[in-house]
C-alpha positions in Angstrom: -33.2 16.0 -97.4 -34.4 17.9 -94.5 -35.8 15.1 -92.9 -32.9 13.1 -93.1 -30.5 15.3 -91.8 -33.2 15.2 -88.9 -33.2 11.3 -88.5 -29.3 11.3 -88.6 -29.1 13.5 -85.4 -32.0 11.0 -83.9 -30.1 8.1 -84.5 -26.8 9.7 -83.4 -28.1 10.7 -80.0 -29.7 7.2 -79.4 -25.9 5.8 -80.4 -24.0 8.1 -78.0 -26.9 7.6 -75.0 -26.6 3.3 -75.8 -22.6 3.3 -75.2 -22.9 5.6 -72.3 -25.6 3.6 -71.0 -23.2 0.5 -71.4 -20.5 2.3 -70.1 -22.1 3.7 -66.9 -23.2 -0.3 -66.2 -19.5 -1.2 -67.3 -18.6 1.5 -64.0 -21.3 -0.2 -61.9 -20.3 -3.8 -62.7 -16.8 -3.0 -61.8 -17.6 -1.6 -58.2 -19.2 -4.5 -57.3 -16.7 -6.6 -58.0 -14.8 -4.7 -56.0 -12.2 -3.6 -59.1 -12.3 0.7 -57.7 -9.8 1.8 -60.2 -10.8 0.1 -63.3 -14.5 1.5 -61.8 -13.1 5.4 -61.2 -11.7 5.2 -64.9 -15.2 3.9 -65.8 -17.2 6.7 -64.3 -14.4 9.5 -65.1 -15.0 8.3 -68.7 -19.5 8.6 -68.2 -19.1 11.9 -66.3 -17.3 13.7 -68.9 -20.3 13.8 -71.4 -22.7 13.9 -67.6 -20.8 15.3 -65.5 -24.3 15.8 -63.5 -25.7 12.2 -63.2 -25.7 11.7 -59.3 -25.7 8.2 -59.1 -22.3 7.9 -61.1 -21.1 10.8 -59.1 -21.6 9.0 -55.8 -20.6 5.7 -56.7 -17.1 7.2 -58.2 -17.0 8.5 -54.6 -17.7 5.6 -53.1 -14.8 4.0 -55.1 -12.3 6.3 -54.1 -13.4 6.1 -50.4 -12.8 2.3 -51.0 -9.6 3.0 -51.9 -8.8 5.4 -49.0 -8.7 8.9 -51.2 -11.1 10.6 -48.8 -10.4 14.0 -50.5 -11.8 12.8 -53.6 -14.6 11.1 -52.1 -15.9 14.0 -50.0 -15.7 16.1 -53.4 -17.9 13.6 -55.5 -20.3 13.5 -52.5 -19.9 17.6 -52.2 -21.1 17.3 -56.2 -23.9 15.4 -55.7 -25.4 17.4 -52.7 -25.0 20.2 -54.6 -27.0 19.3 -57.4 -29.4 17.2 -55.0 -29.3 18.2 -51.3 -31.5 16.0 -50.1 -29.7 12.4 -51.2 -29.6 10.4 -48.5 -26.8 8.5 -49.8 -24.3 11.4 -50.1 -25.9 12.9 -46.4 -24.9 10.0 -45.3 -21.7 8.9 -46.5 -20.4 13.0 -45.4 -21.7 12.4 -42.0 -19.5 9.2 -41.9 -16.7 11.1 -43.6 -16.7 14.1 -40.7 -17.4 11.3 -37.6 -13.9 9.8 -39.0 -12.6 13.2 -39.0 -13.5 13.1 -35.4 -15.9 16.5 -36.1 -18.8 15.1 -34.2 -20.7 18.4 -34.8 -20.6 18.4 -38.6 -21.5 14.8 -38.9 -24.5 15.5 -36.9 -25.4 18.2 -39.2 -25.1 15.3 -41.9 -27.0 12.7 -39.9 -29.7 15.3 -39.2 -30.2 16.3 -43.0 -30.5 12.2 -43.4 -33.0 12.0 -40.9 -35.1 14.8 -42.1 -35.6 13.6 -45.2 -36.4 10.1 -44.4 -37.0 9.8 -40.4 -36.5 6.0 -40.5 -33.1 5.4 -42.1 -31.6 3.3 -38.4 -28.1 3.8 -39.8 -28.4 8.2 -39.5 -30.0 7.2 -35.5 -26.5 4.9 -34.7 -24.0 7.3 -36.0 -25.7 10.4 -34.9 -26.1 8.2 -31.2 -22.6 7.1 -31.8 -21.8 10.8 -32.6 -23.3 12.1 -28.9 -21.7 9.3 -27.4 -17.8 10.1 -28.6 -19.2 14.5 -27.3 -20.0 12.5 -23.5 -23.5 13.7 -24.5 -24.9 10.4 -23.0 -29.0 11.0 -22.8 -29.1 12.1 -26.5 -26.5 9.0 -28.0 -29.3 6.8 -26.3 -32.0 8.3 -27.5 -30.2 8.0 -31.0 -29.7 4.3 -30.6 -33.1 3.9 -29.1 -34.1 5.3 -32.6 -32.1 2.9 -34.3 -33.0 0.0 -33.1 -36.7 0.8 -33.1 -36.2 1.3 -36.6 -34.3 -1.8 -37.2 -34.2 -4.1 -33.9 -31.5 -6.7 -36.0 -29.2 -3.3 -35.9 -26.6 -5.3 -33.4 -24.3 -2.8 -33.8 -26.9 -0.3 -32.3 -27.2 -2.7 -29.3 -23.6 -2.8 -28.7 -22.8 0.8 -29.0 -26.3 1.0 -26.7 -25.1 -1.7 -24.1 -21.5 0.1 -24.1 -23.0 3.8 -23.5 -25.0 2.3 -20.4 -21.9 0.5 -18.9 -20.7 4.6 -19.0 -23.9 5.4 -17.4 -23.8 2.5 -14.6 -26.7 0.6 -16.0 -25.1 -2.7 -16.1 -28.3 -5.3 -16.5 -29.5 -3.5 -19.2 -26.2 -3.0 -20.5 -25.3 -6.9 -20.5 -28.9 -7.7 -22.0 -27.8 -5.0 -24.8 -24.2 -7.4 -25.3 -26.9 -10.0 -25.4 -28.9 -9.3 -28.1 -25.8 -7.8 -30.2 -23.8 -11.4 -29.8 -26.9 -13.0 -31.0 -26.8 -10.6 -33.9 -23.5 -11.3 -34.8 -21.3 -8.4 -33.4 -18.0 -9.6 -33.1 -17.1 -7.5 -30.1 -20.3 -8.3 -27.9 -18.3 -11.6 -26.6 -15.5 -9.4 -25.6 -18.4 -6.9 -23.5 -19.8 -9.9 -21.9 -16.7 -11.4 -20.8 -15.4 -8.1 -19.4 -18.4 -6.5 -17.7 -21.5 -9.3 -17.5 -19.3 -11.8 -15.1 
């Protein structure tokens, strides 16, 4: 009797774990089509029995960022770092959430905890560059955006941001053979830098 009592408590907690498993790929599916509040109801749902499972945490954040509820988004990304502090993905998406706060020194913070856990993530170098740059701190955004693109040299947003910072610094040449590379990347404004300062 003993032994069944034990089985039915087996089988009960592979039950529960199988429809939370389909439930937290139910969330997932959702996001990527783009469906944020079906998603957020989803992941509220998953997070109530694991209200510690990082990936759903940060996902239901990036949901509600999608959907412009920044408040709610910084706290599922405040949740996850402090369970994990070192995800990149929630270093990351606070550093983007305090550069469009315009608080250039706590996003750096952000970048910098990216970028010490995994030194070649280009995306931490652009905004961190892109962080110096909007400060006027012009010798450490380039560095930044060297960084980035010598991590990922298709990066054409780096060379645009790069190519805009040297116009600011008179560098033109260099600046235009920046807009250059980032038109042949595909960065919609790089047409508009050429035509405006590469005459």
């Amino acid at each position: 009797m003993k032994r069944i009592g034990q089985l039915l408590i087996v089988l009960t907690i592979i039950v529960v774990s199988a429809c939370s498993d389909s439930v937290t790929r139910e969330a997932d599916l959702l996001f990527k089509e783009g469906k944020y509040k079906e998603a957020i109801t989803a992941y509220d749902e998953y997070l109530a029995t694991k209200p510690k499972d990082v990936k759903s945490l940060y996902n239901r954040g990036r949901a509600h960022e999608e959907l412009g509820d920044l408040n709610k988004a910084r706290a599922d990304f405040e949740r996850v770092l402090s369970i994990d502090a070192d995800n990149l993905n929630a270093n990351l998406s606070m550093g983007k959430y305090w550069y469009n706060q315009k608080d250039f020194t706590k996003a750096i913070y952000y970048f910098d905890k990216v970028i010490e856990v995994d030194g070649r993530v280009s995306t931490a170098y652009l905004l961190k560059g892109r962080s110096y740059h909007q400060q006027g701190e012009f010798e450490e955004a380039k560095k930044n955006y060297d960084q980035a693109i010598n991590f990922d040299n298709k990066s054409a947003d780096a060379f645009l941001y790069r190519g805009a910072l040297k116009v600011a610094m008179n560098q033109s040449r260099s600046a235009c053979n920046d807009f250059n590379r980032a038109k042949a990347l595909g960065a919609a404004d790089a047409a508009d830098a050429l035509a405006k300062y590469c005459k």
